[in-house]
DOVEX-424017 format. One record per residue (C-alpha): residue number from 1; residue in three letters; x, y, z. Coordinates in steps of 0.1 Angstrom, whole numbers. Layout:
DOVEX-424017
R, NUM, ALA, X, Y, Z
...
//
This chain:
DOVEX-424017
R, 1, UNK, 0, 0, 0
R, 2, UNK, 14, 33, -5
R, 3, UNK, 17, 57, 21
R, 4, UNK, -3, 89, 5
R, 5, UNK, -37, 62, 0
R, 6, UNK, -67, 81, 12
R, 7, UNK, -88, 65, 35
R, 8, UNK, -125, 75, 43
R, 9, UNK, -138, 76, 79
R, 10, UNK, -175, 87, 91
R, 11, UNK, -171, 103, 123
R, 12, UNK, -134, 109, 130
R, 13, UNK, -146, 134, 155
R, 14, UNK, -163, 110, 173
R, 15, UNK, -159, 78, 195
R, 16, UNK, -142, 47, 172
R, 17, UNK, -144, 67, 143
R, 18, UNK, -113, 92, 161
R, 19, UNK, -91, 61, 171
R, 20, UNK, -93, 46, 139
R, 21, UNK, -83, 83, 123
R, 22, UNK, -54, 83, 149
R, 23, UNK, -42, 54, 138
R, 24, UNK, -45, 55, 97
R, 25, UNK, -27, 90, 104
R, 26, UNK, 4, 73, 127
R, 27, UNK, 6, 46, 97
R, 28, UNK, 8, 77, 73
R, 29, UNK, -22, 80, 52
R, 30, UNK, -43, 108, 42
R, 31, UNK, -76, 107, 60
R, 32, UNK, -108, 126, 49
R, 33, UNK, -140, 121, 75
R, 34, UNK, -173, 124, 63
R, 35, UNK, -192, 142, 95
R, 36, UNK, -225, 157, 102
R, 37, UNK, -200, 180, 127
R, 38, UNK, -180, 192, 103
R, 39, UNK, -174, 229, 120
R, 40, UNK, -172, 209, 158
R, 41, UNK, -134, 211, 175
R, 42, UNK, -109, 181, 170
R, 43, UNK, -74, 170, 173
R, 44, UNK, -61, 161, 140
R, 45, UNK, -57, 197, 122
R, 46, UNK, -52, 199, 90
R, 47, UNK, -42, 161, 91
R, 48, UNK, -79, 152, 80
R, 49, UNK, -99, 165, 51
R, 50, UNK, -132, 172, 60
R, 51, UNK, -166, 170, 43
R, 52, UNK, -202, 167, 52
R, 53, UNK, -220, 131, 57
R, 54, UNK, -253, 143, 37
R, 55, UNK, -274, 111, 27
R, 56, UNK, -295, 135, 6
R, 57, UNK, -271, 145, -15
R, 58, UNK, -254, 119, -39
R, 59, UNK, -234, 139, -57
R, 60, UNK, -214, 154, -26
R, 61, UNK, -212, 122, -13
R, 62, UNK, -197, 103, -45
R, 63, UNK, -173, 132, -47
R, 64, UNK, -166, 133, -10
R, 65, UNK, -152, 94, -17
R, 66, UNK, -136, 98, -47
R, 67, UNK, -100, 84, -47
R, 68, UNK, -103, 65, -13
R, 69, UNK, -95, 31, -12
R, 70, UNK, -113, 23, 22
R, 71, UNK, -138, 34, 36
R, 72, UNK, -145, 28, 74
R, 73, UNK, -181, 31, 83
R, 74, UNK, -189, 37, 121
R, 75, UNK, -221, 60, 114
R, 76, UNK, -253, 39, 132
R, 77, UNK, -278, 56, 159
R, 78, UNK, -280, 49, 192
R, 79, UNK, -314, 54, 197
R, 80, UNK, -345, 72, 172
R, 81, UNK, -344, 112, 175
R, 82, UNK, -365, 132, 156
R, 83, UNK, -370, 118, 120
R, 84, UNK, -342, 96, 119
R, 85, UNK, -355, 55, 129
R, 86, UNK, -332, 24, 132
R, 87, UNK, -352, 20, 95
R, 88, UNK, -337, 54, 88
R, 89, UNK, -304, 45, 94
R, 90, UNK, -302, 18, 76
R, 91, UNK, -313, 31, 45
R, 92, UNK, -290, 61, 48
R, 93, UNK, -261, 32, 55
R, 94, UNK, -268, 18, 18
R, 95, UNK, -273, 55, 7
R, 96, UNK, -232, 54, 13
R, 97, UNK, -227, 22, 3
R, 98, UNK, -242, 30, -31
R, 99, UNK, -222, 63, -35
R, 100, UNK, -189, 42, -26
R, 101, UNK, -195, 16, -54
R, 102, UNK, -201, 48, -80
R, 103, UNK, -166, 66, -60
R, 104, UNK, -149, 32, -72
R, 105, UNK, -137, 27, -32
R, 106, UNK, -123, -4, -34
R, 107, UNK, -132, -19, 7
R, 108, UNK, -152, -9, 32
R, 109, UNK, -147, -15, 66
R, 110, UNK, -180, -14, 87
R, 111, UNK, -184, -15, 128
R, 112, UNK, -216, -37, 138
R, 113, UNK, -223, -53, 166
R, 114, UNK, -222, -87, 186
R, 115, UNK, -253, -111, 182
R, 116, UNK, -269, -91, 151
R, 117, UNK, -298, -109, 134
R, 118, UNK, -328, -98, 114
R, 119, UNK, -348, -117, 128
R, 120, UNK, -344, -100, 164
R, 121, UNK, -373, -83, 183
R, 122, UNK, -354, -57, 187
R, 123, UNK, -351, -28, 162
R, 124, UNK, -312, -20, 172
R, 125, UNK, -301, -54, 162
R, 126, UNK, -324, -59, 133
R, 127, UNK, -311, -27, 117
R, 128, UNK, -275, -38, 122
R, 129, UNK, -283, -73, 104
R, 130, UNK, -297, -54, 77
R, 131, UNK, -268, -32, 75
R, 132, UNK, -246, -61, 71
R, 133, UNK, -267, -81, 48
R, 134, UNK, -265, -43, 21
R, 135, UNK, -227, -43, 25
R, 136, UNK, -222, -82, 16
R, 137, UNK, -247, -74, -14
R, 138, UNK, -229, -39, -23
R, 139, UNK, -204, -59, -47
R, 140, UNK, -176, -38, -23
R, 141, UNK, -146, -55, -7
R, 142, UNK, -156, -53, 33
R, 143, UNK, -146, -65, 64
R, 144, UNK, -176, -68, 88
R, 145, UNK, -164, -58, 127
R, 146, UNK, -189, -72, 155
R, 147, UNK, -177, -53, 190
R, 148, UNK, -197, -65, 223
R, 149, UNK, -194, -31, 245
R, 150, UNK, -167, -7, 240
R, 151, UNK, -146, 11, 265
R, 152, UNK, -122, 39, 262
R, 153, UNK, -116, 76, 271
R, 154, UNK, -146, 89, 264
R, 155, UNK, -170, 61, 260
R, 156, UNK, -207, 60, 275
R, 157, UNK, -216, 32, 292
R, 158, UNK, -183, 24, 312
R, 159, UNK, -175, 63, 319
R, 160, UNK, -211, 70, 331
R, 161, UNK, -217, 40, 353
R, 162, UNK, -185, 59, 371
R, 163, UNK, -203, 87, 372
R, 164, UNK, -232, 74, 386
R, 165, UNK, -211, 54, 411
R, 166, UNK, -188, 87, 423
R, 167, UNK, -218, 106, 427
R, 168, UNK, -249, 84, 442
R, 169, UNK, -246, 66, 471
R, 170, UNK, -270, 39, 458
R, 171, UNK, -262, 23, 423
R, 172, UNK, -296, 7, 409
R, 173, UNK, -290, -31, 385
R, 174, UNK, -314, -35, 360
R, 175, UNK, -333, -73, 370
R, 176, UNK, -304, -97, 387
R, 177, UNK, -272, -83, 372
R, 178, UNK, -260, -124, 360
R, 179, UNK, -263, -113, 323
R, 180, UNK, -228, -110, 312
R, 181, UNK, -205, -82, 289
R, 182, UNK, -171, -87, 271
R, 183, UNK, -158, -51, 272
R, 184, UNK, -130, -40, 244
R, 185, UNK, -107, -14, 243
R, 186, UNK, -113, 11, 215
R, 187, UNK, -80, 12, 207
R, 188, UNK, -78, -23, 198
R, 189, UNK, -109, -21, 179
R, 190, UNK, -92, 6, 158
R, 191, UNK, -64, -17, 155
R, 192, UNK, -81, -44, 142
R, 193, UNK, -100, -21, 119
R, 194, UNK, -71, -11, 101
R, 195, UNK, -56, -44, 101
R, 196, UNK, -87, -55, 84
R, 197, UNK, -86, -22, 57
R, 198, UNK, -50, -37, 44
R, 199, UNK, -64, -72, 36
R, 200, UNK, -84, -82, 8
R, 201, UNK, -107, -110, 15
R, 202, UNK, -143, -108, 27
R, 203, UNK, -146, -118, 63
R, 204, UNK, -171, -111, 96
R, 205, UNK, -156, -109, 125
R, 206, UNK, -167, -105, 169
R, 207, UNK, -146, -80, 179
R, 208, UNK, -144, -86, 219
R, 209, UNK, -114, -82, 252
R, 210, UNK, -103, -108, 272
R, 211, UNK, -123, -105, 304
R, 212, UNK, -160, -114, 304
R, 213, UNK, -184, -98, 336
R, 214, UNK, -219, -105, 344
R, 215, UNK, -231, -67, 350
R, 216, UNK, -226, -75, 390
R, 217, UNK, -193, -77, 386
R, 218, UNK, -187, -46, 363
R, 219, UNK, -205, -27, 386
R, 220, UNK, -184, -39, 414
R, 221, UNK, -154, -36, 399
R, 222, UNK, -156, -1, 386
R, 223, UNK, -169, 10, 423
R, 224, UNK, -135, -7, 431
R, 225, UNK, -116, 11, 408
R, 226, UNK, -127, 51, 415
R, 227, UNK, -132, 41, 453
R, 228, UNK, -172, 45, 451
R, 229, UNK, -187, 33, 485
R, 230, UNK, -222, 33, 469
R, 231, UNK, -241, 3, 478
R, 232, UNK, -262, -17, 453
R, 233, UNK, -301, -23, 447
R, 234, UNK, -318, -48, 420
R, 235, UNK, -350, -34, 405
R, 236, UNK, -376, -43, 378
R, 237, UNK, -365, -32, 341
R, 238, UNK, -395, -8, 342
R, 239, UNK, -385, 12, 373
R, 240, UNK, -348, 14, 361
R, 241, UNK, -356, 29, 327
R, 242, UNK, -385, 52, 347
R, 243, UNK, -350, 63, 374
R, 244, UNK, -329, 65, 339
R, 245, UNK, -357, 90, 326
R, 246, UNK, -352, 107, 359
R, 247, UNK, -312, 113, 357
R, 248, UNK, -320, 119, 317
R, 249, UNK, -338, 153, 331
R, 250, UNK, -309, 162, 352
R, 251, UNK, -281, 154, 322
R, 252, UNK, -303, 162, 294
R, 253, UNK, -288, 135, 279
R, 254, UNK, -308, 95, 267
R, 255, UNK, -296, 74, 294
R, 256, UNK, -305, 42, 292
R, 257, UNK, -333, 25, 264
R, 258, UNK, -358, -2, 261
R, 259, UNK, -338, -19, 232
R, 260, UNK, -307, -14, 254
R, 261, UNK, -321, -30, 284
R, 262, UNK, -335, -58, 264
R, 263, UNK, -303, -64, 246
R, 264, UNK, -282, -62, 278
R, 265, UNK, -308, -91, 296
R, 266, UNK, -304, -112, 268
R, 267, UNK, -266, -113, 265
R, 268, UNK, -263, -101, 234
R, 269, UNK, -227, -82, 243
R, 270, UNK, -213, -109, 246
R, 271, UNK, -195, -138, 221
R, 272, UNK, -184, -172, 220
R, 273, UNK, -152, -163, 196
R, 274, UNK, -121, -163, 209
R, 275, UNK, -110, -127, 224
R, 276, UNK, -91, -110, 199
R, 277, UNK, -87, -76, 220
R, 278, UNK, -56, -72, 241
R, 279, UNK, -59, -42, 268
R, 280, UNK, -87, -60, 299
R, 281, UNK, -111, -36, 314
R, 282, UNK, -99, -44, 347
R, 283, UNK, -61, -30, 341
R, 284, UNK, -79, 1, 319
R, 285, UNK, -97, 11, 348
R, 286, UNK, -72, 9, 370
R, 287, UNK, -46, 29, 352
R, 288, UNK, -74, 52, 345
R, 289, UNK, -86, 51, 382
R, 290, UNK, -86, 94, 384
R, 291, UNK, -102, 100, 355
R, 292, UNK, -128, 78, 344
R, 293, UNK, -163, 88, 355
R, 294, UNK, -150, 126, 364
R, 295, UNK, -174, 142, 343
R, 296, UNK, -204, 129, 321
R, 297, UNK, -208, 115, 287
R, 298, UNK, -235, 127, 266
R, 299, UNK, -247, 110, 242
R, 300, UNK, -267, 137, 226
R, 301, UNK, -238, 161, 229
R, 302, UNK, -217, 138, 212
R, 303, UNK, -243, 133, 180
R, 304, UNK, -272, 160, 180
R, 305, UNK, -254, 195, 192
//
């Protein structure tokens, strides 16, 4: 590969979408993101070319690919805001794909996640089978990423269970807690991600660390780690999404959903692959004792302001 090959990232200003920039830019290659932020603050300078991630606009978007060679797709929703559905989202998804085949990008590299299926109940998962299912039919070269729950300065879920536990002196567990999680680093996603951008063959891969938890034990263990005293209480699904709604009011952010809680229960971030991530949670959060849950995540900050 040569070293001046551009690559294509949606959201480089983001979460996985920034560590995969960082490290396409440490291995020397031109990086353009496509972002619905483009005038929003970010590291990387003039390193990264920057154009907007309009689905409506075909044009722009086949000339905002032009030339790349790979093309790493982290754009999904987390939740439905405002006109934009799971449905939504995956038609803007083939909206790209279709404007990368016309761009001549040769691969696409595409974050999913663990235990997709369209069969599933449940409209996050369903979307991000169908999303999978458009880029094996898009004719494109692609490498298919499936991370369980992803950790990293600056995540959500690991940062603001922190937060919770520094600042509450009662931390509530959705039903029993036994379900389980296999948290991986971000960095090692992005690794793998850009691994996967210099091969060539056609591939689906779980992208998971090398500690599994049942939710009891991340719980505990993060109260370990930031030296939260805050005892614990087990409590129907319904009242902890009604005490998320609550804490959503004070944050003014979407803390926890129905599709997440449902997903969560039913041990969905979690695989039976062997780990391929390197960094465990446990020795992240310890290293990262001081910081970690200092200040809150927001998800809508992050993606709608």
């Amino acid at each position: 590969m040569e070293a001046t090959e551009l690559n294509v990232v949606t959201g480089a200003f983001s979460f996985s979408g920034r560590f995969i920039t960082e490290r396409l830019l440490a291995q020397g290659k031109a990086v353009r993101t496509l972002t619905g932020h483009p005038e929003r603050e970010h590291p990387f300078g003039s390193q990264v070319g920057i154009a907007p991630l309009d689905f409506d606009n075909h044009y722009a978007l086949v000339e905002s690919l032009r030339g790349a060679t790979t093309l790493y797709n982290t754009y999904w929703i987390r939740f439905p805001r405002g006109q934009i559905t799971f449905d939504t989202a995956v038609e803007n998804t083939k909206k790209l794909l279709l404007a990368a085949a016309e761009a001549e990008v040769h691969r696409v590299v595409h974050i999913s996640i663990t235990n997709p299926s369209a069969q599933s109940p449940l409209p996050y998962f369903r979307g991000k089978a169908l999303t999978e299912q458009a880029i094996i039919n898009s004719g494109l070269s692609y490498a298919i990423l499936r991370p369980a729950l992803i950790f990293g300065p600056g995540d959500v879920l690991i940062n603001n269970i922190a937060w919770l536990l520094r600042r509450f002196p009662v931390f509530v567990i959705l039903g029993a807690g036994d379900y389980r999680v296999q948290p991986v680093l971000v960095g090692d996603l992005a690794e793998i991600a850009v691994a996967a951008g210099q091969r060539e063959d056609n591939f689906t891969v779980d992208v998971v660390g090398p500690e599994t938890f049942t939710f009891n034990e991340l719980v505990h263990l993060i109260a370990d780690c930031v030296g939260s005293y805050a005892g614990t209480i087990h409590l129907p699904p319904g009242v902890v999404l009604f005490l998320a709604r609550l804490i959503g009011y004070m944050t003014g952010d979407v803390v926890l959903t129905r599709n997440e809680v449902a997903g969560l229960t039913a041990n969905l971030l979690v695989s039976d692959s062997e780990p391929n991530g390197v960094v465990p949670l446990s020795q992240w959060l310890r290293d990262n004792a001081a910081s970690v849950g200092i200040k809150y995540a927001s998800e809508l900050t992050r993606h709608y302001r």
